[in-house]
C-alpha positions as CSV (number, residue, x, y, z in Angstrom):
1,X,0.0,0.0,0.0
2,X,1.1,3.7,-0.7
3,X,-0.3,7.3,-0.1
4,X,0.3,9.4,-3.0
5,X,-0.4,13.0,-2.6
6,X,-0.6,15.8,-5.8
7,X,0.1,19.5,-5.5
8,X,-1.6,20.8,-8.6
9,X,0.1,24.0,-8.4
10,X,3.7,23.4,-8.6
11,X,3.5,19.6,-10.4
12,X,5.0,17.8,-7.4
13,X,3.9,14.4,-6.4
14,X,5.0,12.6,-3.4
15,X,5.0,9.3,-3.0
16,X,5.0,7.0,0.4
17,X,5.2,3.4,0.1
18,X,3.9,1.6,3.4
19,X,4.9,-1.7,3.3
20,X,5.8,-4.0,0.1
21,X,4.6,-2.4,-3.3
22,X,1.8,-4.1,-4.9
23,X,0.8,-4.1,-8.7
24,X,-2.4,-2.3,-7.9
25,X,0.2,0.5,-6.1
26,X,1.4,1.4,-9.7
27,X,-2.2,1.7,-10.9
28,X,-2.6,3.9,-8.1
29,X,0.0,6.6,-8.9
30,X,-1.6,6.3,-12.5
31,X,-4.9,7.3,-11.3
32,X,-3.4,10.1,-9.6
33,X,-0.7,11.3,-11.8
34,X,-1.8,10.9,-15.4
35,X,-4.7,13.0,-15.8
36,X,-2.4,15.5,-14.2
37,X,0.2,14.7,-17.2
38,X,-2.6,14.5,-20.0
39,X,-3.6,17.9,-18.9
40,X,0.0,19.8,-18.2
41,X,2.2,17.2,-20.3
42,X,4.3,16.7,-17.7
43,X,5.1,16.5,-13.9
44,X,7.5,18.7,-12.4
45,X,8.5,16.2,-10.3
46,X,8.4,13.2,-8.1
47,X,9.0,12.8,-4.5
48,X,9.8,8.6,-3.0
49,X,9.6,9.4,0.5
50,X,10.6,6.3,2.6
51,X,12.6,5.2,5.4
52,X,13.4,2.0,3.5
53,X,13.4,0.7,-0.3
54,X,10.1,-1.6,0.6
55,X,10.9,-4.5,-2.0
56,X,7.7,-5.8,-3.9
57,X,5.1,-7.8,-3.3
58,X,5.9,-10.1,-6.0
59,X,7.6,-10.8,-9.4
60,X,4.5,-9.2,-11.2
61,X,4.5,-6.1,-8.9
62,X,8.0,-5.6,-9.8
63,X,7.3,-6.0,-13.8
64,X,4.6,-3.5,-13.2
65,X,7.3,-0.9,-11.5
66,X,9.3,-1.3,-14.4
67,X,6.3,-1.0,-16.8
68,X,5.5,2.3,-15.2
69,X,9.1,3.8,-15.2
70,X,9.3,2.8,-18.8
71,X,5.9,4.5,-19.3
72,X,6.6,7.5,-17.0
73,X,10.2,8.7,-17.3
74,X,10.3,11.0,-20.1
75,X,6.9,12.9,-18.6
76,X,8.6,13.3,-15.3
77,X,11.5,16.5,-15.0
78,X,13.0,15.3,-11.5
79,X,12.8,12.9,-9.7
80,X,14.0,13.1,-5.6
81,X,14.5,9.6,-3.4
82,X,14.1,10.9,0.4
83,X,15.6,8.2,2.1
84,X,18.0,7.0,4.6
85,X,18.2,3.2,2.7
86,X,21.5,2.5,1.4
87,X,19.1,1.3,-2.4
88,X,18.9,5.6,-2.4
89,X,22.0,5.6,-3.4
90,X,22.1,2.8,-5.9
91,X,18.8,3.4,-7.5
92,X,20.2,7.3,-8.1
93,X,23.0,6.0,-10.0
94,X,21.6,3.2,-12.1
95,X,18.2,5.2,-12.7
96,X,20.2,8.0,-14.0
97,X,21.3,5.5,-16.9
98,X,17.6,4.2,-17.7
99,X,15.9,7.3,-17.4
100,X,15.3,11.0,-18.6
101,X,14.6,12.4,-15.4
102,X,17.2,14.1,-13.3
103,X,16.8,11.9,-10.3
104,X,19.1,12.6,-6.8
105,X,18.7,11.1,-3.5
106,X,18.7,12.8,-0.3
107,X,18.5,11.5,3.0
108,X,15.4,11.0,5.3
109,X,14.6,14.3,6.6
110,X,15.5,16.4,4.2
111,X,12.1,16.4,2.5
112,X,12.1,20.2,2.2
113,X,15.4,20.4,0.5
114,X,14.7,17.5,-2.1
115,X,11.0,19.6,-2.7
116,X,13.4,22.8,-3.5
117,X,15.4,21.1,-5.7
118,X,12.7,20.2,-7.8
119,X,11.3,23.2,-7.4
120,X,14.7,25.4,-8.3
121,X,14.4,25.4,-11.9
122,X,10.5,23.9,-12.8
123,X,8.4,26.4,-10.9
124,X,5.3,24.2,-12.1
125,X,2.7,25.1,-15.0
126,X,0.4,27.0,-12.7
127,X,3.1,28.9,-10.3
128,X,2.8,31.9,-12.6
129,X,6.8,31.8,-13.1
């Protein structure tokens, strides 16, 4: 299970896994994201906010993860891994090779500074900047 929350203003999502991600987790983000992206053509960014990498439910959910980078990545301008797991630092370096994204990792609580970052340079569509 995950919480995904949208600010419409600036483009940021933030995303919280609670536990091992499901397929029906990646459906969820859709539902939340994409009519965002259909309307804006893109996110500003994306915020993975969790203590540790959670793993996957099972060989499908982790197909489905890939599915949805695949399907994702070039729609998505940054992407910020808030995190104290050692994976933070992995998944920074080996997504940086698979994706279009700028994506950096920063630890646990600096929430606010990963936010900024995205923020720095893609205001959002609606900010008025």
């Amino acid at each position: 299970m995950l919480d995904v929350e949208l600010d419409r203003v600036s483009g940021v999502a933030v995303v919280r896994p609670a536990g091992a991600l499901s397929q029906s987790d990646f459906e969820t983000i859709g539902n939340v994201i994409d009519p965002y992206m259909e309307e804006h053509g893109e996110l500003t960014g994306l915020i993975i906010d969790t203590k540790d990498f959670p793993g996957w439910k099972s060989f499908g959910a982790m197909l489905k993860h890939f599915k949805f980078v695949k399907e994702h990545h070039r729609k998505i301008s940054r992407v910020a891994l808030v995190t104290d797991s050692k994976v933070g630092d992995a998944a920074e370096m080996i997504a940086n090779h698979f994706s279009s994204a700028s994506i950096r990792h920063f630890p646990l609580d600096s929430f606010i500074d990963a936010r900024n970052w995205i923020l720095v340079t893609n205001p959002g569509p609606d900010s008025g900047n």
